[in-house]
C-alpha positions as CSV (number, residue, x, y, z in Angstrom):
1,X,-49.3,8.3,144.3
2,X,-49.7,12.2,143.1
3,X,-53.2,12.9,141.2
4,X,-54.2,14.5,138.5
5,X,-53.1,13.8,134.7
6,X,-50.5,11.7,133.8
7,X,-47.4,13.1,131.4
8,X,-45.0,11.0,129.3
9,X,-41.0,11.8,128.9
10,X,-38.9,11.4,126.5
11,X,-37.6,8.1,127.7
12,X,-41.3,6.5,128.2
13,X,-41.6,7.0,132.2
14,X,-44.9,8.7,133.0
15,X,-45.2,11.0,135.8
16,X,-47.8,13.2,137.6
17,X,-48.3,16.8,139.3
18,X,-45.2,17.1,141.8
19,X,-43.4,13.9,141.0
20,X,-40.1,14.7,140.7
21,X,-37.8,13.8,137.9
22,X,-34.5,14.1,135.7
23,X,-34.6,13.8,131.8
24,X,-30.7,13.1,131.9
25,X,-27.8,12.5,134.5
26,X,-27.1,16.0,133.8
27,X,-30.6,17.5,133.2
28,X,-31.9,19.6,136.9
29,X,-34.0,17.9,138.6
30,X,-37.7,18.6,138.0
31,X,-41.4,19.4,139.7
32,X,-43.8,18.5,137.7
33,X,-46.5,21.5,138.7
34,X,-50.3,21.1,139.0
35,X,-52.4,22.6,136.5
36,X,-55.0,25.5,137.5
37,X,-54.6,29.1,137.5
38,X,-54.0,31.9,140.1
39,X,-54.2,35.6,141.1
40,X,-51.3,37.5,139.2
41,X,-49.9,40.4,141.1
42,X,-49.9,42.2,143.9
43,X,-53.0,42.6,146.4
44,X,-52.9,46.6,146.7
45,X,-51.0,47.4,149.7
46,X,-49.2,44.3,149.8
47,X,-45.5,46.6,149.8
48,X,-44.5,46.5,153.4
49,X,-41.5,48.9,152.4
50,X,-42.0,52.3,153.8
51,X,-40.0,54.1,151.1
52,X,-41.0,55.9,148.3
53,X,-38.8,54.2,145.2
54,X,-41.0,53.2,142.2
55,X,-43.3,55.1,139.7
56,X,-42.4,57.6,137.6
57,X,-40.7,60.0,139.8
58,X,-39.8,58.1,143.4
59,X,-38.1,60.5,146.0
60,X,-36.7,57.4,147.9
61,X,-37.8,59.4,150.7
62,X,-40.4,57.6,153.7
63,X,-43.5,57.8,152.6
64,X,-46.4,59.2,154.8
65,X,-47.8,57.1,157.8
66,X,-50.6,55.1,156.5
67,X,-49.8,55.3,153.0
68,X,-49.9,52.2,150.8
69,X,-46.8,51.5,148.6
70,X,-48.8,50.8,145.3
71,X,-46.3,49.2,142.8
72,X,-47.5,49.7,139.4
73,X,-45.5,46.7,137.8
74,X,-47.1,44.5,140.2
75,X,-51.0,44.7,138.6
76,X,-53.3,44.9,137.6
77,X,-54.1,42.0,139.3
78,X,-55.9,39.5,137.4
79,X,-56.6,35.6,137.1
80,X,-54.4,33.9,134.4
81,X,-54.8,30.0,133.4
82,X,-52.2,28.1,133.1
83,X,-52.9,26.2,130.2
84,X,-49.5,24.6,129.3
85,X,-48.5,21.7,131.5
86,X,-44.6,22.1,132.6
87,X,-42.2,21.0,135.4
88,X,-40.4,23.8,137.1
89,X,-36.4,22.8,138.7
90,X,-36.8,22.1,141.7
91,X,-33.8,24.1,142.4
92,X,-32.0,27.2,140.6
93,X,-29.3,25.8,138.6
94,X,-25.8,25.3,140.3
95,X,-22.3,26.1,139.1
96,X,-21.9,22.5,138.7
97,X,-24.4,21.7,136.4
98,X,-23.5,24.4,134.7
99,X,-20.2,23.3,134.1
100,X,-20.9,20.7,132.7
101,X,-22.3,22.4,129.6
102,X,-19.4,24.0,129.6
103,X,-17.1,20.6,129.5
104,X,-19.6,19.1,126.9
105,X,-18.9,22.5,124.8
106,X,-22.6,23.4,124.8
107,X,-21.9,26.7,127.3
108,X,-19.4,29.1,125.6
109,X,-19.2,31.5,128.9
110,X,-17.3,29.9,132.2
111,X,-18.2,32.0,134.8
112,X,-15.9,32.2,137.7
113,X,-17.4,30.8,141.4
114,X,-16.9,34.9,142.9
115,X,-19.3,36.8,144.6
116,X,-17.9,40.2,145.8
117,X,-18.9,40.8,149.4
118,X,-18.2,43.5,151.9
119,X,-14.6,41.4,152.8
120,X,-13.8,41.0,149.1
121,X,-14.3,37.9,146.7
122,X,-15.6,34.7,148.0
123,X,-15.3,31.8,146.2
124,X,-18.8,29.4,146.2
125,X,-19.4,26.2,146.0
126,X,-20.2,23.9,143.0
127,X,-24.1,23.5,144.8
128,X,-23.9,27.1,144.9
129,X,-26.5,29.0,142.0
130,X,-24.8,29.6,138.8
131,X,-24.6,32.9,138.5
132,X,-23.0,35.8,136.6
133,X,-24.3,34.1,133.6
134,X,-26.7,36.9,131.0
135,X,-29.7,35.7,129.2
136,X,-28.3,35.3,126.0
137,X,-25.7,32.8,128.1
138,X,-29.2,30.7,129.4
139,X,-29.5,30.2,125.9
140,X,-27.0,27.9,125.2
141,X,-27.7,26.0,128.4
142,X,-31.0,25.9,127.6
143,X,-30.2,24.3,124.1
144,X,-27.8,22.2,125.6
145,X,-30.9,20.4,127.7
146,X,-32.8,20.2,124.4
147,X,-30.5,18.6,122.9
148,X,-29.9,15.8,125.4
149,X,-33.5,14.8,125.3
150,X,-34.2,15.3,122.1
151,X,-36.9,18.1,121.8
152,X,-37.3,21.7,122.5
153,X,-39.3,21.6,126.2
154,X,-37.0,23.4,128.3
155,X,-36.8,27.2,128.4
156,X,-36.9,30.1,131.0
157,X,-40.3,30.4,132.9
158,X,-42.7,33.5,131.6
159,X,-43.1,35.9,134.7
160,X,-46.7,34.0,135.2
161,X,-45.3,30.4,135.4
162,X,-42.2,31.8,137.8
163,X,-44.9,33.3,140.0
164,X,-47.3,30.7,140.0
165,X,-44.9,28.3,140.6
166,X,-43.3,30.5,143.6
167,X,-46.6,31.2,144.9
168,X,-47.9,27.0,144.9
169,X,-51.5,27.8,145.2
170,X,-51.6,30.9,148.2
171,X,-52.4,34.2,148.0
172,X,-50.6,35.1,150.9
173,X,-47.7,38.0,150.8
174,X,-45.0,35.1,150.5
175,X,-45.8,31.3,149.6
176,X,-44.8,30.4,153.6
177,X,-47.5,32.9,154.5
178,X,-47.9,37.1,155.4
179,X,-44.2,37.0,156.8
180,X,-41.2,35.7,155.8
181,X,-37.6,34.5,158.4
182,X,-34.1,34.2,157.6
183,X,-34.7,30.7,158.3
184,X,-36.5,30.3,155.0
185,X,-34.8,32.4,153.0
186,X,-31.5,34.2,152.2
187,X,-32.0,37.8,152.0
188,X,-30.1,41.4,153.3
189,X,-31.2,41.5,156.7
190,X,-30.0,45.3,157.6
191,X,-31.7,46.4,154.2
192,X,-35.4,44.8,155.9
193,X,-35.0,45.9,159.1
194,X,-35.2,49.9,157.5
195,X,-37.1,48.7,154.8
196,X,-39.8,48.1,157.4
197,X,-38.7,49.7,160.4
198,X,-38.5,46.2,162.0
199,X,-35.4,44.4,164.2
200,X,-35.5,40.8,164.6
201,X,-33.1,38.4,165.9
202,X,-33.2,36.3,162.2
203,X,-32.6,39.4,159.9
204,X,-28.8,38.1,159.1
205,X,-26.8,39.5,156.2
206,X,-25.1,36.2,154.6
207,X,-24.1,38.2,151.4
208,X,-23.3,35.4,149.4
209,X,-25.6,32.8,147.9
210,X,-26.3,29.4,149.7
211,X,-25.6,26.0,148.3
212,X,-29.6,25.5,147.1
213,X,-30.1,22.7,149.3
214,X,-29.4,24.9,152.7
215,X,-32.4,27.0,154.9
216,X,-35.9,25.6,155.2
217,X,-36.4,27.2,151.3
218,X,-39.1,24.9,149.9
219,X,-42.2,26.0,149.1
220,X,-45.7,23.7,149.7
221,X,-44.8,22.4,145.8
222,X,-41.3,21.6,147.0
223,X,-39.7,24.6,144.6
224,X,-36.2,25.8,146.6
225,X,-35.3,29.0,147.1
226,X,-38.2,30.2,144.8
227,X,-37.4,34.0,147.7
228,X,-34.3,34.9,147.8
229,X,-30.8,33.5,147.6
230,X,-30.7,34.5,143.9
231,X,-33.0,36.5,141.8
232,X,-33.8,35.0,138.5
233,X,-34.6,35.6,134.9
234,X,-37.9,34.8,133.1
235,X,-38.2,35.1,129.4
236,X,-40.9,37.7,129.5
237,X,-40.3,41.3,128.6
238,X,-40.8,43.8,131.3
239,X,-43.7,46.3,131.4
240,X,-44.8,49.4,133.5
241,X,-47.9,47.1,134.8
242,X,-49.6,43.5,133.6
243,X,-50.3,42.8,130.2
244,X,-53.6,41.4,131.7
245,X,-53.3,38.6,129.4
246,X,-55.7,35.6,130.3
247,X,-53.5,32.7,129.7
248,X,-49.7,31.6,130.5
249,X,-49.7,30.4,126.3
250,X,-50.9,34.2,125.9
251,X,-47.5,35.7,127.9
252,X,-45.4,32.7,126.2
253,X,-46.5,33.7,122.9
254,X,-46.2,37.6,123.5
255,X,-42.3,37.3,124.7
256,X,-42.1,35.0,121.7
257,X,-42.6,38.1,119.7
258,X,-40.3,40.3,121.4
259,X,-37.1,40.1,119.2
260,X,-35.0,41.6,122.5
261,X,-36.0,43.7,125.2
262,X,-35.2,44.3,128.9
263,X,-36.1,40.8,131.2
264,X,-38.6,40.9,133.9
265,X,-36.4,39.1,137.0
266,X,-37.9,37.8,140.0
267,X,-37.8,36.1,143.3
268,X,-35.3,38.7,145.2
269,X,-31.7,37.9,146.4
270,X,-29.6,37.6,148.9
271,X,-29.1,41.5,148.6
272,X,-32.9,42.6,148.8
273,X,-34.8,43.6,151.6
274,X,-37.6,40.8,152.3
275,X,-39.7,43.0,150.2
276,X,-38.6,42.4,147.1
277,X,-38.8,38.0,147.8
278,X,-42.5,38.7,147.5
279,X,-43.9,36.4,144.6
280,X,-45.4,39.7,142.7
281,X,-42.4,42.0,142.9
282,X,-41.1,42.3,139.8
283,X,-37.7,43.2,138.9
284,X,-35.7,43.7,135.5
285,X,-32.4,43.4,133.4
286,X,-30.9,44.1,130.1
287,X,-30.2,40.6,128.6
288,X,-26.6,40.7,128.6
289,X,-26.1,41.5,132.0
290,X,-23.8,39.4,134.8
291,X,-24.1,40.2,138.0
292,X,-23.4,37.8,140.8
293,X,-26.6,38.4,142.6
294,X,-28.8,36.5,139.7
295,X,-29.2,33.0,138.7
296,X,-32.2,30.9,136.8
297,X,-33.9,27.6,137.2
298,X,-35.7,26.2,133.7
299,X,-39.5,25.0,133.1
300,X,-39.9,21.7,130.9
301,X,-42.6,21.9,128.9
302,X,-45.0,18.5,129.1
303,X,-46.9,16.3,127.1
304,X,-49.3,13.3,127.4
């Protein structure tokens, strides 16, 4: 039996950190997370990528031998508390669960199962990540969960829950440890080996997402797919660097506040270099955006 504090759903049944769950037959299936807090950000240096292409002025050029790629949106690095208790989907959220906000009329937008690859349009699976799906489209799916249980828990992750939960309590460049194979997660293989200046036999270019059960993808929490496959929105606004804010309830309430703004994205795809599947990179989006290279997965706020 998991330890730590107990949590009661909707329907009565009480679970505890990383019990799994579903609120509904057509709610994701969920992690419940342990509390605690963490290290957000990057450790200076962490950047493997050997090109110069953030800051104010990137030259996209290869940066001197020796020379740390210091990524201002990934610090400063500080420790944040996780002070609300939430589940995290286990998985992102597929095309079939998906559509089936669409069929109960929840989900006004239907995207189409196409991802454009170097040989055209491939259709995906139903297991497949939903994606070319905005922000403002989550919002109706996240509704749609709300309103099957009966309260307002689910949401997008803040950029501090999406990277604690990716990083399940290491500090290391990637939750599997300093390296990362395309065994354990789907990402652009050519792009890493000149990202890095690296060729290895496992650096494959899929370019498509996988059904989210495929690759060894779990982290030590049992979160899939949390690098690569597709990148995913958080409900925080994106920055040059941190906030430094001390508390996850401290970056819920300050995207709260934020009317609109651009999205911070994260996670990597399966058109990044390995680079960008670190837990601290951070990426961004306007909210109506669709592209077929990013998806979501939902948090479930939790109670006692």
């Amino acid at each position: 039996m998991a330890e730590g504090p107990t949590y009661t759903l909707t329907d009565g049944q009480t679970v505890r950190p990383l019990d799994t769950f579903r609120d509904c037959a057509d709610c994701p299936e969920m992690i419940v997370l342990p509390t605690g807090s963490f290290m957000f950000g990057a450790i200076p240096g962490e950047s493997r990528n050997r090109f110069d292409m953030f800051g104010p002025n990137p030259t996209f050029r290869l940066l001197p031998p020796g020379t740390p790629n210091i990524i201002a949106q990934e610090g400063p690095r500080h420790r944040v508390e996780m002070d609300i208790p939430i589940a995290m989907g286990r998985n992102e959220v597929t095309f079939a669960e998906w559509r089936a906000c669409v069929d109960a009329g929840a989900c006004a937008h239907n995207p189409e199962r196409l991802v454009r690859t170097p040989d055209g349009l491939v259709s995906v699976g139903a297991d497949t990540p939903v994606v070319n799906v905005s922000f403002l489209d989550i919002q109706d799916f996240v509704g749609w969960l709300n309103t099957l249980v009966g309260a307002p828990v689910y949401r997008l992750p803040t950029e501090a829950e999406w990277e604690y939960a990716a990083r399940a309590g290491t500090e290391t460049r990637y939750a599997q440890g300093d390296d990362l194979t395309g065994e354990q997660a789907n990402f652009f293989g050519t792009g890493t080996k000149q990202q890095l200046g690296v060729d290895r036999p496992d650096l494959v270019d899929r370019y498509l997402p996988v059904p989210v059960g495929e690759l060894d993808a779990a982290n030590g929490w049992g979160l899939r797919h949390m690098a690569g496959n597709v990148s995913e929105y958080t409900f925080s606004c994106w920055a040059h660097e941190h906030l430094g804010l001390a508390t996850d309830s401290a970056y819920l309430s300050h995207a709260r506040q934020q009317e609109s703004c651009i999205r911070v994205t994260k996670g990597g795809s399966f058109g990044s270099a390995v680079d960008g599947l670190r837990p601290a990179f951070v990426g961004n989006t306007d909210e109506d955006t669709k592209i077929d290279a990013r998806g979501f997965r939902v948090v479930r706020e939790m109670s006692r």
